[in-house]
C-alpha positions in Angstrom: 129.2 -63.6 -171.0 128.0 -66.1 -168.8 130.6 -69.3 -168.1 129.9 -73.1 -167.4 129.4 -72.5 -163.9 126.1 -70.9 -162.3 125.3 -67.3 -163.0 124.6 -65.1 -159.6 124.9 -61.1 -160.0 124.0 -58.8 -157.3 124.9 -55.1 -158.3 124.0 -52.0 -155.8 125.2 -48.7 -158.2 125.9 -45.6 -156.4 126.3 -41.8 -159.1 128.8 -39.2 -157.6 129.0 -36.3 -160.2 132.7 -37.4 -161.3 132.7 -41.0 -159.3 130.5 -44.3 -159.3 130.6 -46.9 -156.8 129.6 -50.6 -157.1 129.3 -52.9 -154.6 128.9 -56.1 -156.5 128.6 -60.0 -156.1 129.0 -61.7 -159.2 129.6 -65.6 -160.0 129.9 -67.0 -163.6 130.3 -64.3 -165.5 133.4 -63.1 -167.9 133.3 -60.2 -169.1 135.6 -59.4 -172.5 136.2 -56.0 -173.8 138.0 -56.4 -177.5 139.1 -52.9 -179.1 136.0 -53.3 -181.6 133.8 -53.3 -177.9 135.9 -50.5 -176.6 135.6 -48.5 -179.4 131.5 -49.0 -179.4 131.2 -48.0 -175.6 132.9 -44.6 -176.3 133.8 -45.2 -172.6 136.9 -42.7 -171.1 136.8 -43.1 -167.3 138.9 -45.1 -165.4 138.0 -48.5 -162.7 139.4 -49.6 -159.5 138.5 -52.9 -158.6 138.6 -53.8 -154.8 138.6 -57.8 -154.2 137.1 -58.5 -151.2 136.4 -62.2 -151.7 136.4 -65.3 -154.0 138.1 -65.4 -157.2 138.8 -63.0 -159.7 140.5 -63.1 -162.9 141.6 -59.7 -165.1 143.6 -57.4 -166.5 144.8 -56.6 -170.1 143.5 -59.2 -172.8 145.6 -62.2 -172.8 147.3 -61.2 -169.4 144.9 -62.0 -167.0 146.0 -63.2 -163.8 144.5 -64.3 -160.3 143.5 -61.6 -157.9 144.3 -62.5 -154.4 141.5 -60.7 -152.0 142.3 -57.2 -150.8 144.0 -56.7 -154.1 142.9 -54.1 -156.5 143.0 -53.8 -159.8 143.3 -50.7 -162.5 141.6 -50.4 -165.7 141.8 -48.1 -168.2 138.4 -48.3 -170.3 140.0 -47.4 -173.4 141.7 -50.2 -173.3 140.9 -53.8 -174.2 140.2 -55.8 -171.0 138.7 -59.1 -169.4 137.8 -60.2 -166.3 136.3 -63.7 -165.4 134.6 -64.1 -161.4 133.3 -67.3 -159.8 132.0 -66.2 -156.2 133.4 -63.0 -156.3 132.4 -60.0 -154.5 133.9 -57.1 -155.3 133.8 -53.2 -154.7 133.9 -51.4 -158.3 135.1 -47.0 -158.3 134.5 -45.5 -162.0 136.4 -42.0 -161.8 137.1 -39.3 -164.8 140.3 -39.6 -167.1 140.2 -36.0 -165.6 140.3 -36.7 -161.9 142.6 -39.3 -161.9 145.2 -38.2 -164.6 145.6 -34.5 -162.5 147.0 -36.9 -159.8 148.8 -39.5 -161.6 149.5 -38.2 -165.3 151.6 -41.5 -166.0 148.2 -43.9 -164.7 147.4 -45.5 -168.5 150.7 -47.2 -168.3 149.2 -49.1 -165.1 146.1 -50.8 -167.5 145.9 -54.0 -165.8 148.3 -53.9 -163.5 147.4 -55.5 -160.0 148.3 -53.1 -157.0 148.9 -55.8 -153.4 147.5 -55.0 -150.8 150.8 -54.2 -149.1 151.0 -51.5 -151.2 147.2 -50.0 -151.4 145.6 -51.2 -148.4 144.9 -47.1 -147.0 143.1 -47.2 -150.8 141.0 -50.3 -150.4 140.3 -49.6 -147.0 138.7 -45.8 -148.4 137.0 -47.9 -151.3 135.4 -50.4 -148.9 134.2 -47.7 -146.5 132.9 -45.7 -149.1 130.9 -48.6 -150.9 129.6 -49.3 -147.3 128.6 -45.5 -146.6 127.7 -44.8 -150.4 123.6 -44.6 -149.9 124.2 -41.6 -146.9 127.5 -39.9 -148.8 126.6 -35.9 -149.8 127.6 -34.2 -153.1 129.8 -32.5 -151.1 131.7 -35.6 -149.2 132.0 -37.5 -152.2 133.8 -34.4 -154.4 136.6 -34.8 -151.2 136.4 -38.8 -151.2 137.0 -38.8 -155.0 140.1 -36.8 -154.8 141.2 -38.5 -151.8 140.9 -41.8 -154.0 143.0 -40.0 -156.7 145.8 -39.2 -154.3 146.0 -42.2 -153.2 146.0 -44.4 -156.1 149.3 -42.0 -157.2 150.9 -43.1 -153.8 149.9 -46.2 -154.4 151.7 -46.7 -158.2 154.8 -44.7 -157.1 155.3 -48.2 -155.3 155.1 -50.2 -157.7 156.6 -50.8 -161.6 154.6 -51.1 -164.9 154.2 -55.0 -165.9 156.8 -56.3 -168.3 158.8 -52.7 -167.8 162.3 -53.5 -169.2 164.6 -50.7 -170.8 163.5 -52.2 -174.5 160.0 -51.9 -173.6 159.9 -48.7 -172.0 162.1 -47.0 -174.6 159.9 -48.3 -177.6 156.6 -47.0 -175.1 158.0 -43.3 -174.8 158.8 -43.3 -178.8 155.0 -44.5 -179.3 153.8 -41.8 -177.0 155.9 -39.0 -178.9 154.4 -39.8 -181.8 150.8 -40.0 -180.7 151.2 -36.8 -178.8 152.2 -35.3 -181.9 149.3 -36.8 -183.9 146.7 -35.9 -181.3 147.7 -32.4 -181.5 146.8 -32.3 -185.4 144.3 -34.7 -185.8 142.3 -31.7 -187.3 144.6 -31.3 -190.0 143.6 -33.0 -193.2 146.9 -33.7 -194.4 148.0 -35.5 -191.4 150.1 -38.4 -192.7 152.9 -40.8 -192.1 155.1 -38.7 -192.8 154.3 -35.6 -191.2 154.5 -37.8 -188.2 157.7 -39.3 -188.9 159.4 -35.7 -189.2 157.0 -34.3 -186.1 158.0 -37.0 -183.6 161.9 -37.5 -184.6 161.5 -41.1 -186.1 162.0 -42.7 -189.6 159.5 -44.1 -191.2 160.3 -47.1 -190.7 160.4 -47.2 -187.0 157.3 -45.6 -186.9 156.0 -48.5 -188.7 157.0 -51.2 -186.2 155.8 -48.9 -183.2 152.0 -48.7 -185.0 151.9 -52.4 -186.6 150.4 -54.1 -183.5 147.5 -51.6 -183.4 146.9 -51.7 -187.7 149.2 -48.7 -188.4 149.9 -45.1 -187.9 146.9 -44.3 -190.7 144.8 -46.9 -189.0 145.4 -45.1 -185.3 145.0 -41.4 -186.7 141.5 -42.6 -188.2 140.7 -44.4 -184.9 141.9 -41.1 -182.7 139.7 -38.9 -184.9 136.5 -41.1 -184.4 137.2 -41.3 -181.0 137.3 -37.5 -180.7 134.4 -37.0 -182.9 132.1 -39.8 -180.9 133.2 -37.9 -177.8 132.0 -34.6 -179.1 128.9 -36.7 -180.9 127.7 -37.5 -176.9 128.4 -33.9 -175.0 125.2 -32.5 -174.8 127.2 -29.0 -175.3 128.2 -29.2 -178.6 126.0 -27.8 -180.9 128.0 -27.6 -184.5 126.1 -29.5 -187.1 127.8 -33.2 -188.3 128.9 -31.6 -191.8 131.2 -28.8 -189.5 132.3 -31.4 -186.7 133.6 -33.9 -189.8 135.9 -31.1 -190.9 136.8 -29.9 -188.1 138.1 -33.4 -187.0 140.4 -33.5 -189.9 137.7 -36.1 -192.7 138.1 -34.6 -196.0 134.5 -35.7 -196.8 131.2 -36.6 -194.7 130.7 -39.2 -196.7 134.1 -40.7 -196.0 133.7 -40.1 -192.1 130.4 -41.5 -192.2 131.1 -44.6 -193.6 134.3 -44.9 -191.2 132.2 -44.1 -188.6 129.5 -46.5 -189.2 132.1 -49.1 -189.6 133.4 -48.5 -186.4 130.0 -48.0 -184.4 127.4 -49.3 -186.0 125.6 -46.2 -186.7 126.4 -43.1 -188.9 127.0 -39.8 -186.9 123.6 -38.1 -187.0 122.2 -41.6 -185.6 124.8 -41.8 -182.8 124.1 -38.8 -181.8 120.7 -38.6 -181.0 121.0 -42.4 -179.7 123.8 -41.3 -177.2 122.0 -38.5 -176.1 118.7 -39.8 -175.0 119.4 -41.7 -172.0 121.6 -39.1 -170.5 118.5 -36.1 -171.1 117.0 -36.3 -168.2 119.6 -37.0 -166.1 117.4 -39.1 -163.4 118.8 -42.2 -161.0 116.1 -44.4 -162.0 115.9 -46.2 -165.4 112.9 -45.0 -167.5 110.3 -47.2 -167.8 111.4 -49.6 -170.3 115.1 -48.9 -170.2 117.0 -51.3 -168.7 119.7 -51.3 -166.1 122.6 -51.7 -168.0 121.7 -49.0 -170.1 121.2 -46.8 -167.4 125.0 -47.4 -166.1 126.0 -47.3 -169.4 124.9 -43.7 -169.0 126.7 -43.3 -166.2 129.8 -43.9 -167.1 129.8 -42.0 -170.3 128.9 -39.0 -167.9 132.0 -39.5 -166.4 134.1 -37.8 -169.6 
């Protein structure tokens, strides 16, 4: 979304197997990601974002704040976000829920949070020298760089508390995350429900209810979570199982009832999706194809990430 002031963007993109880099300079622009737009890019990767200069606005939506330069920022990108920039130039790493959770497992509490500089100057120093160094970096030296960046980010959050981390909060944040680890551990069972949940995680159901209201319910989340696992399995090029057995085996007691949820949620029904998801990631090349454009070329990229 372009703002009242004038536009600039200047974007050099970098692909490291499990890593991107961005060097960017942007002005005017604000970029919103609602969970409707969060559930449409499918996206499950994680950002740092490295502030060299000028002024930056981000974090979760509605608590935005200022970014002071040689701050960084943590996204989780299946989480709503915004940013707003005016002058800003800014280093951007993508890295895999993979890579970065087998060094920090606790890192999705961090969405949004703001790391100073006191705290993470080795990592922006690594990002900035990487960003800098990206168009000679090997396979090989970016593999070591990536985990080096993992590392540490963890160093860098052991520093630092989770916004708005009280003993209320945090309390009513591990009950939520029993729950959903039991859910996501059946989400192929049909007969998944409230109260399988309730007796699963420990909870009555009435707690239950207050944890899931903000986010539309516990029914609401177990339908989301099963989308999101079946769009994820929709866009591996590995999986092979026709829609019919991937419905079931995500827990939908009908095609047709997962197809309309699904079209609901993406735009598209299944079959669509799929083959839509597919094609700009088939011939994995670094240059868009004529008559692709940039963005969704890096929209490839980071789906590659997963």
């Amino acid at each position: 979304m372009v703002t009242d002031t004038p536009f600039h963007a200047r974007v050099e993109a970098h692909r490291f197997g499990r890593m991107n880099v961005f060097e960017r300079s942007l002005s005017g622009v604000e970029h919103r990601r609602d969970r409707a737009r969060v559930r449409r890019d499918g996206f499950d990767h994680f950002t740092l974002q490295y502030l060299r200069s000028g002024t930056f606005y981000g974090g979760a939506l509605d608590a935005e704040r200022r970014l002071a330069p040689g701050e960084i920022i943590l996204f989780d990108l299946t989480r709503p976000q915004r940013t707003r920039l005016e002058s800003a130039r800014y280093v951007t790493v993508s890295l895999s829920r993979e890579l970065v959770e087998a060094a920090a497992p606790e890192v999705s509490r961090f969405h949004g949070q703001v790391l100073p500089e006191a705290v993470s100057g080795l990592l922006g120093d690594l990002m900035g020298s990487l960003a800098r160094r990206a168009a000679a970096t090997t396979p090989d030296t970016a593999a070591s760089t990536a985990l080096a960046l993992t590392e540490l980010l963890a160093g860098a959050l052991g520093q630092v508390r989770p916004d708005g981390e009280v003993s209320g909060t945090l309390i009513s944040d591990l009950r939520r995350r029993r729950a959903e680890a039991f859910i996501d551990a059946r989400l192929n069972d049909p007969s998944l429900d409230v109260s399988m949940v309730a007796r699963g995680s420990g909870l009555s159901r009435s707690a239950l209810y207050r944890l899931f209201e903000p986010t539309g319910g516990v029914a609401q989340h177990i339908l989301t979570r099963r989308l999101e696992r079946l769009s994820a399995a929709l866009r591996s090029p590995r999986e092979t199982r026709s829609i019919t057995t991937l419905t079931l085996d995500h827990g939908f007691v009908s095609e047709s009832h997962c197809s309309r949820a699904f079209r609901s949620t993406f735009g598209l029904p299944p079959g669509r999706y799929r083959a839509e998801m597919r094609l700009p990631r088939a011939g994995a090349l670094d240059e868009p194809h004529p008559g692709e454009s940039a963005a969704s070329l890096l929209s490839a990229w980071s789906r590659s990430l997963a």
